[in-house]
C-alpha positions as CSV (number, residue, x, y, z in Angstrom):
1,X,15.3,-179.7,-118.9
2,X,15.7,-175.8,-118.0
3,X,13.1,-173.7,-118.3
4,X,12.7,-170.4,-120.6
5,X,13.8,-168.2,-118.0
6,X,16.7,-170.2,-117.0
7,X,18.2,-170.8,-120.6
8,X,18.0,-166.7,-121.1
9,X,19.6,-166.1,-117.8
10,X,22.4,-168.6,-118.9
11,X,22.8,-166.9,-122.0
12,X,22.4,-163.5,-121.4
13,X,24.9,-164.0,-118.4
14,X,28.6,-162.8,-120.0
15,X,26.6,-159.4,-122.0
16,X,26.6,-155.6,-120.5
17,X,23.6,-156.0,-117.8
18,X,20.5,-155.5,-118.0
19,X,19.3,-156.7,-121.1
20,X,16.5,-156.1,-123.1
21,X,15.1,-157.3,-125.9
22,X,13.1,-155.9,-128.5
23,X,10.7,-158.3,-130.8
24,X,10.0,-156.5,-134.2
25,X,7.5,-157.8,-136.9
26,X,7.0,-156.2,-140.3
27,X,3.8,-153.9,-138.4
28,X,0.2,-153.9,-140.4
29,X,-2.4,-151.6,-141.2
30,X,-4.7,-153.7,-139.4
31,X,-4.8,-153.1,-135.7
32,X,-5.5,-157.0,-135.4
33,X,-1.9,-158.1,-136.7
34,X,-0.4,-155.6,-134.3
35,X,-1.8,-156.5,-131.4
36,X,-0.7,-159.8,-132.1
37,X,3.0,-158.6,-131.4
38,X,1.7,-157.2,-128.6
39,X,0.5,-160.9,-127.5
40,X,3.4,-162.3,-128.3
41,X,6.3,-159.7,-126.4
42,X,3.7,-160.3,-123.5
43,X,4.2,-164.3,-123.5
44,X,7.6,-164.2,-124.1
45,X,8.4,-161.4,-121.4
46,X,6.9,-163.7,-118.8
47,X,8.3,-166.9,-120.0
48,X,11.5,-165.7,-120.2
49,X,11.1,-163.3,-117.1
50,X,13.2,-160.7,-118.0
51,X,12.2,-157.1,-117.1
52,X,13.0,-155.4,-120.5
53,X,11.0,-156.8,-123.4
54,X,9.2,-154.4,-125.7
55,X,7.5,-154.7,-129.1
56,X,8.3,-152.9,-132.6
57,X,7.0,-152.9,-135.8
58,X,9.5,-152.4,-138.6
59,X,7.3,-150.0,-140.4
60,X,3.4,-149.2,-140.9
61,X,2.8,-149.3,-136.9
62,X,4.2,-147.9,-133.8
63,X,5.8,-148.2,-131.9
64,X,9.0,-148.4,-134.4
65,X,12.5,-150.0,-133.4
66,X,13.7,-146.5,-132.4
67,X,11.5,-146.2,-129.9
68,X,11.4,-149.6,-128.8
69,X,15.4,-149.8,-128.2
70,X,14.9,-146.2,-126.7
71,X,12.2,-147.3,-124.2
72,X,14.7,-150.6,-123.6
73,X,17.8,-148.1,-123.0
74,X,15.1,-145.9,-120.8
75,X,14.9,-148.9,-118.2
76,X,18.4,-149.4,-118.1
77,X,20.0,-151.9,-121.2
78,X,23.1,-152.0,-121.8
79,X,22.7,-154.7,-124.4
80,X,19.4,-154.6,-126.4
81,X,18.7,-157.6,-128.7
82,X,16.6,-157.3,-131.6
83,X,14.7,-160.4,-132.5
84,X,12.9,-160.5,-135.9
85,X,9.9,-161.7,-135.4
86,X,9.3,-163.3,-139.2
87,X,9.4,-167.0,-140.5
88,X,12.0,-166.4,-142.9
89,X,14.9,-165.2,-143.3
90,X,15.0,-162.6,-146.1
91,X,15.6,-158.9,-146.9
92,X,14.0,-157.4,-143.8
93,X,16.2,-159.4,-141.8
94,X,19.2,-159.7,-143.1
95,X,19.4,-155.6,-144.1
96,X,16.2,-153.4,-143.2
97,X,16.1,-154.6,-139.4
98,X,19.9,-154.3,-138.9
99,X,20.0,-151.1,-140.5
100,X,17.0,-149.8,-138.3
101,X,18.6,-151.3,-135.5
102,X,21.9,-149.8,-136.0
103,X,20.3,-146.1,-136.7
104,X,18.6,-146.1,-133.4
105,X,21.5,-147.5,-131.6
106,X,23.4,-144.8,-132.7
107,X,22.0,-142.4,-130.6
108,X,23.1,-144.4,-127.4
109,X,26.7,-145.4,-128.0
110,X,27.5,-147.0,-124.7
111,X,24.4,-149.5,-125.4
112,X,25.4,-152.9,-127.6
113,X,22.9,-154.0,-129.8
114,X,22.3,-156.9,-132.2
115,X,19.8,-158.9,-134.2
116,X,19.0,-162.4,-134.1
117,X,18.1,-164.7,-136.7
118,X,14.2,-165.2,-137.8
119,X,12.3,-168.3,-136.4
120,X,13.4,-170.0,-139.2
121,X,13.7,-173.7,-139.4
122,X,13.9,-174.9,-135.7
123,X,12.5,-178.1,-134.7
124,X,9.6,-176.8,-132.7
125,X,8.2,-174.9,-135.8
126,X,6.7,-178.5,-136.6
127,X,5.3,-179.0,-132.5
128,X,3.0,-175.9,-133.4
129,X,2.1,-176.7,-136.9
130,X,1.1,-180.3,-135.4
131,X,-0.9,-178.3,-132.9
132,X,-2.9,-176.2,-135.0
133,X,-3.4,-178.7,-137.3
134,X,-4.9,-180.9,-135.1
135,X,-6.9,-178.5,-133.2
136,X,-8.5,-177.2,-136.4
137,X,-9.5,-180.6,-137.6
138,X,-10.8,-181.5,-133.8
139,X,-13.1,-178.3,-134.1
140,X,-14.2,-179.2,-137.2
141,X,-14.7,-182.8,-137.1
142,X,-16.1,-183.0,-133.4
143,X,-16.6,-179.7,-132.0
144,X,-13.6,-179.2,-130.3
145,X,-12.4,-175.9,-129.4
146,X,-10.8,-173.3,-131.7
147,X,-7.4,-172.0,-131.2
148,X,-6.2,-168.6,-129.7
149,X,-6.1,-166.7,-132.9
150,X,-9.4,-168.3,-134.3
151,X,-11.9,-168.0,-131.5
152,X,-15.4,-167.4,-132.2
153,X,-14.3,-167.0,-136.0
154,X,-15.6,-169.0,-139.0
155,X,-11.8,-169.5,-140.5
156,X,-11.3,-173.1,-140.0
157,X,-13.9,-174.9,-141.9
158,X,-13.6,-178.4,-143.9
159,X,-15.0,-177.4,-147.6
């Protein structure tokens, strides 16, 4: 089985090198949803080892698409992929990102950009739900630990 790294190597093998990707959620008022993105760009930027992996927030929070496909064209893209970082795919995904995308790409015409699909339905979608499932009802039931996102909170409790 290849790892991460190798898989996005594979794939990102026939675009304009480098390439950078830019992970986009909706953005928050609260600082605690944004740093999650931050979290997350972090894990996938060294599981998939590529140099050129910056967050964006699609509004509320910075920093916004523009500047993330401008910091990605900054460290030398060529091709900038935007990945929505959002379960489903709806309205934001299918015209608010791609127009964002698009607007900021148009300041760097020799760059190609495009935008993935959500996370969707993908069979390892159920993996983590199994996960947190079971390591919710572990820490409540016998004291196991809590997860990542719940640590040293009261959220998970059997009522």
């Amino acid at each position: 089985m290849q790892s991460l790294a190798q898989t996005i190597a594979a794939s990102v093998a026939a675009a304009d090198q480098p390439v950078g990707v830019v992970v986009v959620d909706h953005g928050s008022r609260r600082s605690e949803s944004n740093d999650l993105l931050l979290a997350v760009t972090a894990l996938f930027r060294s599981r998939s080892e590529l140099a050129i992996v910056e967050p964006a927030h699609m509004e509320l929070a910075e920093p916004t698409i523009a500047q993330a496909l401008a910091k990605c064209v900054a460290q030398g893209a060529r091709t900038v992929v935007v990945f929505p970082y959002f379960l489903s795919p709806g309205r934001h995904w299918s015209e608010d990102i791609p127009r964002l995308a698009a607007e900021a790409a148009a300041d760097f015409p020799e760059v190609k950009h495009l935008v993935t699909a959500p996370l969707g339905l993908h069979s390892l979608i159920a993996d983590v739900m199994s996960e947190r499932i079971a390591t919710c009802l572990m820490h409540q039931t016998t004291g196991g630990e809590t997860c990542e996102l719940c640590a040293g909170d009261a959220r998970c409790q059997l009522r």
